[in-house]
VOPAGU-2260 file (C-alpha; in pm, 1 decimal, decimal comma):
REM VOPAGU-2260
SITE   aa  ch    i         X         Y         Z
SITE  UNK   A    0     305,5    1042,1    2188,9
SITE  UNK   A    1     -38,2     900,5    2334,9
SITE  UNK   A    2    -303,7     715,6    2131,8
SITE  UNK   A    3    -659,0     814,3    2100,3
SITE  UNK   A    4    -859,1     467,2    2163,1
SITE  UNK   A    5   -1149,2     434,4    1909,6
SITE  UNK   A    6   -1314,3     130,1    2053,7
SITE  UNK   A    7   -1613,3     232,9    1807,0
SITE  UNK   A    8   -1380,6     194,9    1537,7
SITE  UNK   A    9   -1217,7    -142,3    1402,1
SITE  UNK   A   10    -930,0      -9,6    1274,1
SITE  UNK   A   11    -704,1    -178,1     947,3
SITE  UNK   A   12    -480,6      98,8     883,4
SITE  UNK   A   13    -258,5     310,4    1152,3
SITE  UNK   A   14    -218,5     662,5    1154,0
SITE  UNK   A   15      -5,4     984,0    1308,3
SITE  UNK   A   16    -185,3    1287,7    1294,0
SITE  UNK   A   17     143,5    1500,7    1385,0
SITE  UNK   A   18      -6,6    1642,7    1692,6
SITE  UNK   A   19      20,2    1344,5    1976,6
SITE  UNK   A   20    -295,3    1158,7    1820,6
SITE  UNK   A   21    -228,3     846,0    1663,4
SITE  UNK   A   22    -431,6     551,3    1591,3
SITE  UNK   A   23    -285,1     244,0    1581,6
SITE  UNK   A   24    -484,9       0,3    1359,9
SITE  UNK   A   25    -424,1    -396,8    1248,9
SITE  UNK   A   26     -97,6    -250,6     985,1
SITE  UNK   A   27     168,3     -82,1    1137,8
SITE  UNK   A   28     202,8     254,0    1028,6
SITE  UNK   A   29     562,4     199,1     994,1
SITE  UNK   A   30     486,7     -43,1     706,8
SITE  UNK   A   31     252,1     169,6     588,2
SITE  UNK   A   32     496,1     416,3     556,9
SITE  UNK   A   33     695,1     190,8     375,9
SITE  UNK   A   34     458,9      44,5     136,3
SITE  UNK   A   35     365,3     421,0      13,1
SITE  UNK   A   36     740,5     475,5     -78,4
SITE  UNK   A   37     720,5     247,9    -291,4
SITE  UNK   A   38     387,5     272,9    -402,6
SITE  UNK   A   39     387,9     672,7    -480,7
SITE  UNK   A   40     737,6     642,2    -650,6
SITE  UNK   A   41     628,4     938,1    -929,8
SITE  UNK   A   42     537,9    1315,0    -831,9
SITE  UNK   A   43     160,2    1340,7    -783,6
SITE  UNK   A   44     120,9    1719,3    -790,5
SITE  UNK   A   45    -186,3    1783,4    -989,9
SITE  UNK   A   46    -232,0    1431,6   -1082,4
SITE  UNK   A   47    -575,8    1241,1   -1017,7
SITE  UNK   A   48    -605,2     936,1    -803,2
SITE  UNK   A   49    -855,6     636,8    -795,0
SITE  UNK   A   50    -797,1     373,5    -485,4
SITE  UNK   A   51   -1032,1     107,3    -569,3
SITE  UNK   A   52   -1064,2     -66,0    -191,0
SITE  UNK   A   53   -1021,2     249,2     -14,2
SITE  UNK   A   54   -1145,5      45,9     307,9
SITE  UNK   A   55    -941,3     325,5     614,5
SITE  UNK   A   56    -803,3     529,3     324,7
SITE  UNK   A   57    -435,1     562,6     439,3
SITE  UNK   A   58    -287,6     532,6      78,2
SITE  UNK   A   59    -626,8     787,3     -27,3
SITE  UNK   A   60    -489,5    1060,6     211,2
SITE  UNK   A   61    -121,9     975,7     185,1
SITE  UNK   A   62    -193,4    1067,4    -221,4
SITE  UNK   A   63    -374,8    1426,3    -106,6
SITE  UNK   A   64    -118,1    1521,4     113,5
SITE  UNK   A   65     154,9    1437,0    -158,6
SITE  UNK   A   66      10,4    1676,6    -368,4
SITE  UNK   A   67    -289,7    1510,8    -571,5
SITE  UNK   A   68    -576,0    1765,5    -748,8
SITE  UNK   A   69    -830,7    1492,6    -679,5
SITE  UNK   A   70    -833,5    1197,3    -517,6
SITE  UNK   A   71   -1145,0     936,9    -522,2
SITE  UNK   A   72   -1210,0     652,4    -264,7
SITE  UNK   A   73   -1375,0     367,8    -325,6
SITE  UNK   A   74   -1512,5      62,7    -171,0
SITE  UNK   A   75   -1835,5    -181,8     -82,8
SITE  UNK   A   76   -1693,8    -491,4      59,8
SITE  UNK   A   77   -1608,4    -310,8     366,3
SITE  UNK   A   78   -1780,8     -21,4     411,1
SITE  UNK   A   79   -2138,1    -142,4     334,1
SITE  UNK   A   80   -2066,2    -516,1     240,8
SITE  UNK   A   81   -2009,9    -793,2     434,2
SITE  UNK   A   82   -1669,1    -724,3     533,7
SITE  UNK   A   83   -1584,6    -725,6     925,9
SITE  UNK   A   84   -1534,7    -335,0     921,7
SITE  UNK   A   85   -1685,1     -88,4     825,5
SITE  UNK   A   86   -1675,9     335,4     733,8
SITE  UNK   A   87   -1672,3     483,5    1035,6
SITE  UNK   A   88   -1277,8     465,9    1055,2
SITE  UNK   A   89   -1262,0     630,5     686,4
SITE  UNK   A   90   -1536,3     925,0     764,4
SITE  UNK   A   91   -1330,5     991,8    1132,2
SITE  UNK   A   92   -1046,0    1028,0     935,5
SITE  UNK   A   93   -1161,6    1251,7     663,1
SITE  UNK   A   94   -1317,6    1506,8     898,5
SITE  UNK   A   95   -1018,8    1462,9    1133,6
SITE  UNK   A   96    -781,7    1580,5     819,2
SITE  UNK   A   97   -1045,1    1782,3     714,5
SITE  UNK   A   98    -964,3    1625,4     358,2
SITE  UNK   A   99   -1135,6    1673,7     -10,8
SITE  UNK   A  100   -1096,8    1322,0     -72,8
SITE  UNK   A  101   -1406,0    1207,7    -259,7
SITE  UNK   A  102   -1553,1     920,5    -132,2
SITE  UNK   A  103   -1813,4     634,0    -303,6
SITE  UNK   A  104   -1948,8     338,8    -193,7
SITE  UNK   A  105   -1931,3     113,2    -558,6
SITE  UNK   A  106   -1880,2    -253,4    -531,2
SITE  UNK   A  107   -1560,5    -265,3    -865,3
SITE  UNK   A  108   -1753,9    -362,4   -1164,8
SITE  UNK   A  109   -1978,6     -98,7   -1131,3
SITE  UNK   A  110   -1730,8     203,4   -1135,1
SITE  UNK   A  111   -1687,4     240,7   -1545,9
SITE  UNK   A  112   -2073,8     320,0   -1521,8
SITE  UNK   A  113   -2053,2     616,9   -1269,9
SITE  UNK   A  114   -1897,7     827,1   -1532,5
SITE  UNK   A  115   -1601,0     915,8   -1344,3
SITE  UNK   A  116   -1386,5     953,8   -1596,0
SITE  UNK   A  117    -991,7     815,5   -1614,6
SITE  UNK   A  118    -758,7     853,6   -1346,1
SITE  UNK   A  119    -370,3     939,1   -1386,9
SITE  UNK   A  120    -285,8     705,6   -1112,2
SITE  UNK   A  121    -481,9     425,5   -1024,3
SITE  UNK   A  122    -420,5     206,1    -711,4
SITE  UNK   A  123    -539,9    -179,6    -685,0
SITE  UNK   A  124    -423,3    -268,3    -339,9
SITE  UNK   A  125    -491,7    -555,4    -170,4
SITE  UNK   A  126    -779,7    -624,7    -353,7
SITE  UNK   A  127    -644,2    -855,3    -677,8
SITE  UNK   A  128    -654,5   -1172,9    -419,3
SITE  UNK   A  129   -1014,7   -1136,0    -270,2
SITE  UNK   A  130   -1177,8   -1136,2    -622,7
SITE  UNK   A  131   -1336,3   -1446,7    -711,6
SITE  UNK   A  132   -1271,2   -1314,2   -1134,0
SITE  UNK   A  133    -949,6   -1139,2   -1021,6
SITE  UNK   A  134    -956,6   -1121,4   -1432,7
SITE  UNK   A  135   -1222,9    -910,9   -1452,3
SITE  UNK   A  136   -1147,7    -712,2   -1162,4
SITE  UNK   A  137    -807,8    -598,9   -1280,0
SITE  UNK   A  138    -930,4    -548,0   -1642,3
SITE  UNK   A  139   -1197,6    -281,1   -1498,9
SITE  UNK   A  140    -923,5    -122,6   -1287,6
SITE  UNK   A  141    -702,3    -102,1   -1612,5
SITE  UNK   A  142   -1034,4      60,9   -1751,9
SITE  UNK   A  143   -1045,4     363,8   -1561,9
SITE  UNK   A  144    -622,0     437,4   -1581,5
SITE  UNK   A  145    -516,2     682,9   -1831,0
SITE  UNK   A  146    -183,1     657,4   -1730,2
SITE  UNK   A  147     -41,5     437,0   -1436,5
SITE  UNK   A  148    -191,4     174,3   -1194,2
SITE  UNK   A  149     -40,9      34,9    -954,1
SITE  UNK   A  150    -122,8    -319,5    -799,5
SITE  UNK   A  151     -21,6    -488,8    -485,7
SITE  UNK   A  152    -110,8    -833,7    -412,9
SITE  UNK   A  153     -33,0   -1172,7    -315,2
SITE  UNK   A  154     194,8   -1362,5    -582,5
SITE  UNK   A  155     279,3   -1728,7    -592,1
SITE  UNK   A  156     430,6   -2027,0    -800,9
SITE  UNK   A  157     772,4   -1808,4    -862,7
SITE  UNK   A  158     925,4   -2116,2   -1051,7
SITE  UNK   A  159     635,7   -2180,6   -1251,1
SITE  UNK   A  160     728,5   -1957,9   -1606,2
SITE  UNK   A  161     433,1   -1999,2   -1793,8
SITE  UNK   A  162     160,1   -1764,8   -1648,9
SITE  UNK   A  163     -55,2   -1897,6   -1384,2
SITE  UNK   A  164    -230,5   -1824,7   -1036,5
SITE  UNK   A  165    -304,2   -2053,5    -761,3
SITE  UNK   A  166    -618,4   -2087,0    -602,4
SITE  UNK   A  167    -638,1   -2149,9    -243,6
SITE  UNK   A  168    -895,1   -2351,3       0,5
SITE  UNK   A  169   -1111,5   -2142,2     218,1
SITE  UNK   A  170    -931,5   -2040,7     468,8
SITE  UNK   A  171    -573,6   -2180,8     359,6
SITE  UNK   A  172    -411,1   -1787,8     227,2
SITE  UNK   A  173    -388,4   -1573,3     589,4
SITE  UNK   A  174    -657,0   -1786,1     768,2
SITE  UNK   A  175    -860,4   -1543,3     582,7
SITE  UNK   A  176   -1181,8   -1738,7     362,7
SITE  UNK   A  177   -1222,4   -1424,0     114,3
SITE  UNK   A  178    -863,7   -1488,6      27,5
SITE  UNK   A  179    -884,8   -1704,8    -326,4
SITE  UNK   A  180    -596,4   -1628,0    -602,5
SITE  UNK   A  181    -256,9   -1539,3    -614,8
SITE  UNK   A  182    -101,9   -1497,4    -947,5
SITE  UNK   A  183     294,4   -1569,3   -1054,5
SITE  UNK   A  184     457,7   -1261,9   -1199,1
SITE  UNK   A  185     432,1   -1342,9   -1531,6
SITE  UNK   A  186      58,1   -1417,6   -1512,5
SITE  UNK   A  187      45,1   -1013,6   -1373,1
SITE  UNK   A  188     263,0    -932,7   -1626,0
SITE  UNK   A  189      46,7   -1067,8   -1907,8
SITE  UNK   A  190    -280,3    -976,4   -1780,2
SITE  UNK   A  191    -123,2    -610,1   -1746,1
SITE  UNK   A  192      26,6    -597,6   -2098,8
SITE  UNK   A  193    -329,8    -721,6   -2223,1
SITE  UNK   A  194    -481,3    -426,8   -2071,1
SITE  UNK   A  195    -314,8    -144,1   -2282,3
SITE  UNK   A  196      30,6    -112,6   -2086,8
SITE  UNK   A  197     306,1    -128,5   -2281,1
SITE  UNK   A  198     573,2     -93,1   -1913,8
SITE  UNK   A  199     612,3    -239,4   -1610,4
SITE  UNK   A  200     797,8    -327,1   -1323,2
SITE  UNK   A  201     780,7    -532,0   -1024,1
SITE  UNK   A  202     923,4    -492,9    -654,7
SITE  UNK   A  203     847,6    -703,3    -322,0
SITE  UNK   A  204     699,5    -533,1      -3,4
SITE  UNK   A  205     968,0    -481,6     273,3
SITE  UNK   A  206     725,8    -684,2     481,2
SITE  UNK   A  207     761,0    -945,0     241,8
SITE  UNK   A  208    1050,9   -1179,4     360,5
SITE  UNK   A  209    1272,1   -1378,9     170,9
SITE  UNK   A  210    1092,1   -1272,0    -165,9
SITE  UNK   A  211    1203,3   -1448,2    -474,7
SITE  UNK   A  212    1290,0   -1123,1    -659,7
SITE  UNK   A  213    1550,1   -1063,3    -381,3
SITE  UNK   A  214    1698,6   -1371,3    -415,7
SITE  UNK   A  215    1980,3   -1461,6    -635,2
SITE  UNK   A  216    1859,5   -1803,5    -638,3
SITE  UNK   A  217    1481,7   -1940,1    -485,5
SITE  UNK   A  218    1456,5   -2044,8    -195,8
SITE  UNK   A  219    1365,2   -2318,9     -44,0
SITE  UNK   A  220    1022,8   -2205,9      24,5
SITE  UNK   A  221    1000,9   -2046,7    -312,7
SITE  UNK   A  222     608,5   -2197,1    -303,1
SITE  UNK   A  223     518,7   -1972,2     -31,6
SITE  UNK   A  224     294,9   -1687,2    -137,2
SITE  UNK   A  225     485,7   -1314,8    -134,8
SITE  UNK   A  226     333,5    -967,3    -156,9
SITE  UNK   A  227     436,1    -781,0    -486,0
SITE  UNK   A  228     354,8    -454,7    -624,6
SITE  UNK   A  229     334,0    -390,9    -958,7
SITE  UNK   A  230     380,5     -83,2   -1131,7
SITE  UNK   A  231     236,3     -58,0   -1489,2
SITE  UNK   A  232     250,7     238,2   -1732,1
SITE  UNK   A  233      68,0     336,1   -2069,4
C-alpha cells in the first residue's frame, strides 16, 4: 500500500482510503483507530454528531461512515486561526470521501448562537487543555448535547481527591505553548455532573502508558499528565 504525499497539506490526522491511498499524518492511524473504539462505544445509526475541533476530521468521518444522519464539523483555531495548520487537509478529505459532513468555521463560544440545535453525540477532543476558560468551554459543549458527549483530554494530579486542574508554563505540557490545563478526574467529573449529566465513566487512551486508572496502585510518576476520555450521559 503506497502513500499519496500532500506536501501542500500539513497533516494531524492519518488516513486509509481502502484503495492503496493513505495519508499518513502527525497521529498514527493505528491509534486513531484505537481511540475511535473507544470513543464511538454506542450505535450511531441515525444519531447526530457535533465535533467541536474538527481540525482533519478523522473522528467527523469515522462518525458518518458508522452510520450517523448528520454529522457537523467545527473549528477556528486551526482552520482560520492562528493554529500551524490549516483546512485544506479537512476539504481534501471531504471531497476525497465525497462526504455530507457539514462543515463551519466557529471559534466554541459562538456555536449556541448559530442555531444549530442539540446534538445526540457530542465530541470534545483534544480541545479541553488548549482553552484558557476550559470552564466555559466545556459548559458550552455540554450546551449543545441532548444526550452524550464525550471528552478526551489531558488529566493530571491523580492523588489529589478534591477537584482540581493544573496549569502549566508555556511550553512545559508537549512543548506545545497553547497547552494550559489539565484537570484530575474528579474535577471532570464535577464539572460534568454540573452540566446536566447525571452518568459517567472514565477510561485511559491505549497510547496513554502507565495510566493511573490501570494501576492497582499509582505509580511512581502518578504526577505525570495522562490522556483520559470521558464519557458522560443525560
Amino acid at each position: 500500500m503506497s502513500s499519496l504525499p500532500r506536501p501542500d497539506i500539513t497533516w494531524f490526522h492519518s488516513f486509509d482510503f481502502g484503495d492503496g491511498e493513505t495519508i499518513s499524518g502527525i497521529k498514527a492511524l493505528e491509534i486513531l483507530r484505537k481511540e475511535a473504539d473507544l470513543i464511538f462505544d454506542d450505535d450511531l445509526s441515525g444519531k447526530s454528531v457535533l465535533d467541536i475541533g474538527a481540525w482533519d476530521g478523522f473522528f467527523s468521518f469515522e462518525a458518518e461512515r458508522r452510520g450517523a444522519s448528520r454529522v457537523v464539523a467545527t473549528d477556528h483555531f486551526i482552520w482560520s486561526g492562528p493554529g500551524w495548520a490549516n483546512r485544506s487537509g479537512f476539504d481534501y478529505i471531504h471531497q476525497r470521501l465525497d462526504s455530507k459532513v457539514e462543515a463551519i468555521d466557529a471559534d466554541i463560544v459562538d456555536l449556541p448562537g448559530l442555531n444549530l440545535g442539540q446534538f445526540d453525540i457530542v465530541l470534545f477532543l483534544g480541545v479541553f487543555y488548549h482553552l484558557k476558560d476550559p470552564y466555559v468551554g466545556l459548559e458550552t459543549a455540554a450546551q449543545m448535547c441532548g444526550d452524550h458527549l464525550i471528552v478526551e483530554t489531558a488529566t493530571a494530579l491523580p492523588r489529589q481527591k478534591l477537584p482540581a486542574m493544573r496549569l502549566y508554563a508555556p511550553g512545559e505540557l508537549g512543548n506545545d505553548n497553547t497547552n494550559f490545563w489539565a484537570p484530575n478526574i474528579p474535577a471532570l467529573k464535577l464539572m460534568l455532573t454540573s452540566f446536566g449529566f447525571g452518568r459517567t465513566s472514565f477510561s485511559a487512551l491505549s497510547s496513554s502508558h502507565r495510566h493511573p486508572l490501570n494501576a492497582r496502585m499509582l505509580p511512581p510518576d502518578a504526577e505525570a499528565t495522562h490522556r483520559t476520555i470521558a464519557h458522560a450521559w443525560r
